[in-house]
N, CA, C and O atoms as a printed pandas DataFrame, in Angstrom:
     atom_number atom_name residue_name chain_id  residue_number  x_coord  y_coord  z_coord
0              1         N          UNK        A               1    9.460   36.360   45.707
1              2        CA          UNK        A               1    9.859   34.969   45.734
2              3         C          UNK        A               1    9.002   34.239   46.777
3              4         O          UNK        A               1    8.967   34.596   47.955
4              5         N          UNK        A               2    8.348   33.251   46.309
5              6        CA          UNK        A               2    7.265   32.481   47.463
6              7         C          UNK        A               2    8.663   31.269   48.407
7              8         O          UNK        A               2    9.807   31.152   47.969
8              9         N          UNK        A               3    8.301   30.755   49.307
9             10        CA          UNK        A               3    8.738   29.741   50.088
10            11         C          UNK        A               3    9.227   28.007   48.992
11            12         O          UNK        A               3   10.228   27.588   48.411
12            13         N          UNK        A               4    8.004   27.593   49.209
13            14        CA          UNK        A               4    8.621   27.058   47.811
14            15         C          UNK        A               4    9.846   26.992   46.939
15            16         O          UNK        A               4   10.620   26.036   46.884
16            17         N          UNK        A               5    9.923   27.982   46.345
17            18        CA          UNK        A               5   10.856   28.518   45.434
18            19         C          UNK        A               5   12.128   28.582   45.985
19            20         O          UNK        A               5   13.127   28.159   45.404
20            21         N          UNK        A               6   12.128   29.127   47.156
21            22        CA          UNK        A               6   13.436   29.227   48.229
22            23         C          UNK        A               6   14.011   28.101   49.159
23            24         O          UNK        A               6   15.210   27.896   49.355
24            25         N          UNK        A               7   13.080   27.483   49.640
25            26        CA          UNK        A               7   13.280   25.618   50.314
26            27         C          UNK        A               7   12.885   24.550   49.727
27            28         O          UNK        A               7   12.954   23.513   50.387
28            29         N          UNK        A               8   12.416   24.489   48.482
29            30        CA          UNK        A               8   11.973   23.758   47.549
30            31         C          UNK        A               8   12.740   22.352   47.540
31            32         O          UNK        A               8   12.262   21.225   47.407
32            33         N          UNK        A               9   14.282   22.812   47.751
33            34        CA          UNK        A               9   15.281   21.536   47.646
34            35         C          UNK        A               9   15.528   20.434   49.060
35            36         O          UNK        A               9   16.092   19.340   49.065
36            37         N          UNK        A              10   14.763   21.320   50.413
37            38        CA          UNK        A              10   14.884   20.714   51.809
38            39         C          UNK        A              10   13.487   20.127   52.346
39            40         O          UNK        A              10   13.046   20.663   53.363
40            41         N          UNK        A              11   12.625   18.915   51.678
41            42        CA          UNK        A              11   11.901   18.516   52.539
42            43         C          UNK        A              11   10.904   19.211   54.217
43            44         O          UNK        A              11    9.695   19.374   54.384
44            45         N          UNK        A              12   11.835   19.406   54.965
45            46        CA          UNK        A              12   12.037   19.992   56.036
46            47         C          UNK        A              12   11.408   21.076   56.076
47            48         O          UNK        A              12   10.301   21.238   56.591
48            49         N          UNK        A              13   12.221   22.075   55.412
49            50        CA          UNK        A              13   11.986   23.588   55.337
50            51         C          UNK        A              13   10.555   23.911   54.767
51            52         O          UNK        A              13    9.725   24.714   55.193
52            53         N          UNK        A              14   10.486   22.952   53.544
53            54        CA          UNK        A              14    9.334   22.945   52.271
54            55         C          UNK        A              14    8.077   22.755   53.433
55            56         O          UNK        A              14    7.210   23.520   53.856
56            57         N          UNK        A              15    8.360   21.653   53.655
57            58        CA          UNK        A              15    6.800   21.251   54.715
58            59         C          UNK        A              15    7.066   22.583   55.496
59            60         O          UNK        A              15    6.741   23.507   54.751
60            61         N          UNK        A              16    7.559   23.089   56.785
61            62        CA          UNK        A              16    7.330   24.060   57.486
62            63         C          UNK        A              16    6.771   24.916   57.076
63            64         O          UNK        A              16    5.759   25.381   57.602
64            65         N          UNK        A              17    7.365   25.385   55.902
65            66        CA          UNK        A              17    7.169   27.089   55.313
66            67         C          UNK        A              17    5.621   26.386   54.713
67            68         O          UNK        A              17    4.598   26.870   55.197
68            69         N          UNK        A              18    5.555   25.886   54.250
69            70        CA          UNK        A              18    3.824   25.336   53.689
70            71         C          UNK        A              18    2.692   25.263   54.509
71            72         O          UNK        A              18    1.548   25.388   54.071
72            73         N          UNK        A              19    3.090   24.980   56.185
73            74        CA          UNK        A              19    2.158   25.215   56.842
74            75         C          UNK        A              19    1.867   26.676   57.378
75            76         O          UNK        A              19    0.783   27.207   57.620
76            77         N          UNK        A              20    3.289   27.219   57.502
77            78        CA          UNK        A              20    2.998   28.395   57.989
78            79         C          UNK        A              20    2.445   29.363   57.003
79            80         O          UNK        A              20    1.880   30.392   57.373
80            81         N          UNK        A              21    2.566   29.116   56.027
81            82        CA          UNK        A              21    1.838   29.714   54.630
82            83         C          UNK        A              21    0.624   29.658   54.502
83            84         O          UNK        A              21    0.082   30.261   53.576
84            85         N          UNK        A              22   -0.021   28.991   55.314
85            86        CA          UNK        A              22   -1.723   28.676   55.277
86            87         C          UNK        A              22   -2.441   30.423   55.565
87            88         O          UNK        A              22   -3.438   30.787   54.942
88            89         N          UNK        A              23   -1.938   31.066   56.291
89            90        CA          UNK        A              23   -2.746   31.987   56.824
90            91         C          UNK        A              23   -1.882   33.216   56.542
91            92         O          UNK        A              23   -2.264   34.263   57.065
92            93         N          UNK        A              24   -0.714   33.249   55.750
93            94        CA          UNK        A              24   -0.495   34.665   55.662
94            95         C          UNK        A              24    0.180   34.738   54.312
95            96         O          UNK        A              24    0.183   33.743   53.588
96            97         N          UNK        A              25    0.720   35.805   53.959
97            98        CA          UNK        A              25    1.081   36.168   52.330
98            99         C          UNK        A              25    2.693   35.524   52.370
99           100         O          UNK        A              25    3.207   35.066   53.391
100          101         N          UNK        A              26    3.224   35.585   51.298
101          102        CA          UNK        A              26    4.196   34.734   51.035
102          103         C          UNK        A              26    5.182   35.452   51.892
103          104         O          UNK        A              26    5.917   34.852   52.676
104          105         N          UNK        A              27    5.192   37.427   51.651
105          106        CA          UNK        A              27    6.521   37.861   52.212
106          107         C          UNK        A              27    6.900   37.229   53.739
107          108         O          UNK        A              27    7.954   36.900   54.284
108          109         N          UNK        A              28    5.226   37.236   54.202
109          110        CA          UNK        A              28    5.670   36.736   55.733
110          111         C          UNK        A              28    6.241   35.620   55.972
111          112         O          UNK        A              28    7.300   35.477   56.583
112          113         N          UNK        A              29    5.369   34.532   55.366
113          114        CA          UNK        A              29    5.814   33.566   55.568
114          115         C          UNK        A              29    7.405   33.606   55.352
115          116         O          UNK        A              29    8.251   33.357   56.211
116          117         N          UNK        A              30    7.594   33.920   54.209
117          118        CA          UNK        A              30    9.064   33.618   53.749
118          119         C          UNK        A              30    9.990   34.456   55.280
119          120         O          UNK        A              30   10.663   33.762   56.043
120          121         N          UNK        A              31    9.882   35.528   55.414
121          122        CA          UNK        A              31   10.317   36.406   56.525
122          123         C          UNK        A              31   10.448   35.246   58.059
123          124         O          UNK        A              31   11.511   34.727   58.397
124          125         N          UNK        A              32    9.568   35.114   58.543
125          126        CA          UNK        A              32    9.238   34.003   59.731
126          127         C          UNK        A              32    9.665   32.669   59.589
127          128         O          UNK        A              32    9.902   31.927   60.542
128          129         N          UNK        A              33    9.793   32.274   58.057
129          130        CA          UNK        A              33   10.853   30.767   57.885
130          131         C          UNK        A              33   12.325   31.294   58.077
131          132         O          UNK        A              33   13.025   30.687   58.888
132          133         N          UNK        A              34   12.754   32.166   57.531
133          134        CA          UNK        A              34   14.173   32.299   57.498
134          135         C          UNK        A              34   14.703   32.365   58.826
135          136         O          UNK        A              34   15.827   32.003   59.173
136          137         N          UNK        A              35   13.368   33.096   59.885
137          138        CA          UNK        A              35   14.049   33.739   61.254
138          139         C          UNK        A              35   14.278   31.914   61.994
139          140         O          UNK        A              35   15.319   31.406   62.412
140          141         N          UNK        A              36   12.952   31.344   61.921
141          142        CA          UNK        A              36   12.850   30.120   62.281
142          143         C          UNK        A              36   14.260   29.343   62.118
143          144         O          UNK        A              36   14.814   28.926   63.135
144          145         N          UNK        A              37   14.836   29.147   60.858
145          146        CA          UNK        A              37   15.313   28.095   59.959
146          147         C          UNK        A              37   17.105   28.559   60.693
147          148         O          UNK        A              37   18.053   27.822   60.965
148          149         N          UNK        A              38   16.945   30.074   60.812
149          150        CA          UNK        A              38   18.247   30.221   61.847
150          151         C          UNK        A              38   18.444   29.852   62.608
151          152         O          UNK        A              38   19.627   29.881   62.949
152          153         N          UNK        A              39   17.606   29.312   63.349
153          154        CA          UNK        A              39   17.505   28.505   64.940
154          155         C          UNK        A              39   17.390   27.417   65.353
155          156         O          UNK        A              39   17.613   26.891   66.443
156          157         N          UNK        A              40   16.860   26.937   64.005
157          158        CA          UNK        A              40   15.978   25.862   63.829
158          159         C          UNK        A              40   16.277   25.093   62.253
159          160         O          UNK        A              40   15.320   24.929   61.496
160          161         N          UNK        A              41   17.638   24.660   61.856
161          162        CA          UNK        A              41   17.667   24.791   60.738
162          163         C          UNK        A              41   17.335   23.250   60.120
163          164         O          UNK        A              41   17.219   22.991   58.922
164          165         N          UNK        A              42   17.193   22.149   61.412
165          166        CA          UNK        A              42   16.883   20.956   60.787
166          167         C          UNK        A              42   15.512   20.343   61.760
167          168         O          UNK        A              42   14.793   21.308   62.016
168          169         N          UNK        A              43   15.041   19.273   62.264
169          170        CA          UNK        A              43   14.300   18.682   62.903
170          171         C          UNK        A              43   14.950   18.704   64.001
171          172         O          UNK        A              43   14.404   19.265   64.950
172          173         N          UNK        A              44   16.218   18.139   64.179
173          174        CA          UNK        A              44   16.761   17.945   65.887
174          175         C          UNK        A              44   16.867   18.698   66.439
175          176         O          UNK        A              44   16.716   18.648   67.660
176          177         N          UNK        A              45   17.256   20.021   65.624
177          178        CA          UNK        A              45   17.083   21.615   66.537
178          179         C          UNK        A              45   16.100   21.775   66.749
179          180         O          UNK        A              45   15.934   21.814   67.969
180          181         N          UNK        A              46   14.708   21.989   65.887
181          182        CA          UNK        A              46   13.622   22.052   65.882
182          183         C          UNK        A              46   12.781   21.466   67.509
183          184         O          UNK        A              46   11.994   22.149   68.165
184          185         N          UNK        A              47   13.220   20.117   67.825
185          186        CA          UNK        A              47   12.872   19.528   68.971
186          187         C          UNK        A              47   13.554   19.984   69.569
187          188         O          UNK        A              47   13.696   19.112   70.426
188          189         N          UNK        A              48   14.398   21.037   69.943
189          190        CA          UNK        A              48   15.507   21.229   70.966
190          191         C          UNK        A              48   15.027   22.827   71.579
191          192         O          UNK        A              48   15.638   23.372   72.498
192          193         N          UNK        A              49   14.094   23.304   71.041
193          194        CA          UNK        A              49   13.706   24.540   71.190
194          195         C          UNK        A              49   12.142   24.495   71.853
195          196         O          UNK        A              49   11.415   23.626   71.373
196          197         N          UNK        A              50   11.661   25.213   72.736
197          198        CA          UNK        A              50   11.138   25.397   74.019
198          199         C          UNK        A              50    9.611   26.038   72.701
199          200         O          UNK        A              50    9.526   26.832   71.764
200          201         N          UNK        A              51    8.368   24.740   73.699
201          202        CA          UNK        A              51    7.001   25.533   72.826
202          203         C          UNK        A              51    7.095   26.932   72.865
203          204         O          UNK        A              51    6.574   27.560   71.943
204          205         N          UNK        A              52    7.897   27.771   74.132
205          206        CA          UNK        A              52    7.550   29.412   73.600
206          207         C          UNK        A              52    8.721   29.855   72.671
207          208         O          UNK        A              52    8.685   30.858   71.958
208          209         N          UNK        A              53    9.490   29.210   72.743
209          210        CA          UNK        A              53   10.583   29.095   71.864
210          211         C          UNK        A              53   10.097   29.669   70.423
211          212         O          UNK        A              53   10.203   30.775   69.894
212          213         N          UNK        A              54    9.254   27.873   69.836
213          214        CA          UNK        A              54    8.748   28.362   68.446
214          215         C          UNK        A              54    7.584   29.431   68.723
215          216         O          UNK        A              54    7.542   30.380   67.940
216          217         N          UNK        A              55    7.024   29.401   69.330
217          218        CA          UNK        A              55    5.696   30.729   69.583
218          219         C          UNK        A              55    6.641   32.229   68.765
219          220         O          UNK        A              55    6.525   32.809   67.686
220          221         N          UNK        A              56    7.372   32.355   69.730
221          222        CA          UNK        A              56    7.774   34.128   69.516
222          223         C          UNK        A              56    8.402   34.255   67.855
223          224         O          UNK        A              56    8.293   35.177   67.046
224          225         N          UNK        A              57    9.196   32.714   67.732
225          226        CA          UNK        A              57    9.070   32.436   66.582
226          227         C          UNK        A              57    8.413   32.943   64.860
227          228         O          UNK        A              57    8.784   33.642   63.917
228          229         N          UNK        A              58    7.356   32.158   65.196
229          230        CA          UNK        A              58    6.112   32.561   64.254
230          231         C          UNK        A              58    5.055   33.117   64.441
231          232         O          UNK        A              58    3.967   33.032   63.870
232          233         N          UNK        A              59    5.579   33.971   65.658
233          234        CA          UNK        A              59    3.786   35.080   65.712
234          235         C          UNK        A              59    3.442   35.915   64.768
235          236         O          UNK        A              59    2.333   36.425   64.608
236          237         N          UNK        A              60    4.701   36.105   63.933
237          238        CA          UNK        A              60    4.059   37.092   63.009
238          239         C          UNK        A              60    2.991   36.298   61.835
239          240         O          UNK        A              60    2.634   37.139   61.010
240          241         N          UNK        A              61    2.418   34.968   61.557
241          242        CA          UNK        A              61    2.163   34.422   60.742
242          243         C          UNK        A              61    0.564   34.004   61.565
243          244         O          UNK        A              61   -0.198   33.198   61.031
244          245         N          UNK        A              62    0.284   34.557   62.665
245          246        CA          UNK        A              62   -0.635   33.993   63.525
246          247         C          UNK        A              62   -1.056   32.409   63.918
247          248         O          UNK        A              62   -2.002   32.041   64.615
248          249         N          UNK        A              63   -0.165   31.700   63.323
249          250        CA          UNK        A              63   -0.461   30.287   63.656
250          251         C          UNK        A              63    0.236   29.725   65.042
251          252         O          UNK        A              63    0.509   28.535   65.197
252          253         N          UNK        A              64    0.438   30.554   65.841
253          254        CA          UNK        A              64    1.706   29.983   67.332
254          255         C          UNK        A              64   -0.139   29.464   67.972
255          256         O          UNK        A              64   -0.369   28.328   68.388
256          257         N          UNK        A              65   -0.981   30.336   67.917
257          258        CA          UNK        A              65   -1.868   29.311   69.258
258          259         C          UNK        A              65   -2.891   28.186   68.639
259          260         O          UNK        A              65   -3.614   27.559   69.414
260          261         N          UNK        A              66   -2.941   27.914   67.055
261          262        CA          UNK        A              66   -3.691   27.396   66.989
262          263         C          UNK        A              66   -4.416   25.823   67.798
263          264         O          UNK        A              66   -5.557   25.396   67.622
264          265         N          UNK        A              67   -3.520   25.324   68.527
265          266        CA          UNK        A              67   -3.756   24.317   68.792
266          267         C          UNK        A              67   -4.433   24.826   70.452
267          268         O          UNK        A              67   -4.821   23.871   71.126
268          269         N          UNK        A              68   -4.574   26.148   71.067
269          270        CA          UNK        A              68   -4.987   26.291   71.880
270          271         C          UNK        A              68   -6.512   26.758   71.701
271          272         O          UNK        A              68   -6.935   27.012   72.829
272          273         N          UNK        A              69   -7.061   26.877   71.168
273          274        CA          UNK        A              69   -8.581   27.060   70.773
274          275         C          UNK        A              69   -9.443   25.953   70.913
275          276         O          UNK        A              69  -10.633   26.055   70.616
């Protein structure tokens, strides 16, 4: 089952899981949205959680440092 298919109906989720989908296979992604989406299940949580917060987050998808390069 791709991401998509599974958050397809939440805006929110859809965009997230789509970026984090850029660089790894669907299981992960899908795996690393769900852990995310527990914690993090809308935008206001989302802002409420600490940059290392989302890091440990989505390391398995390798996109936590891109913006540090």
């Amino acid at each position: 089952m791709v991401p998509l298919e599974v958050f397809g109906k939440d805006p929110y989720k859809t965009l997230i899981s789509t970026i984090l989908s850029a660089r790894t296979r669907d299981e992960t992604t899908l795996k690393v949205s769900r852990n995310l989406f527990k914690k993090a299940p809308n935008l206001k949580k989302l802002s409420k959680l600490t940059q290392q917060q989302i890091e440990r987050l989505i390391y398995p998808v390798g996109f936590y440092d891109i913006f540090q390069r």
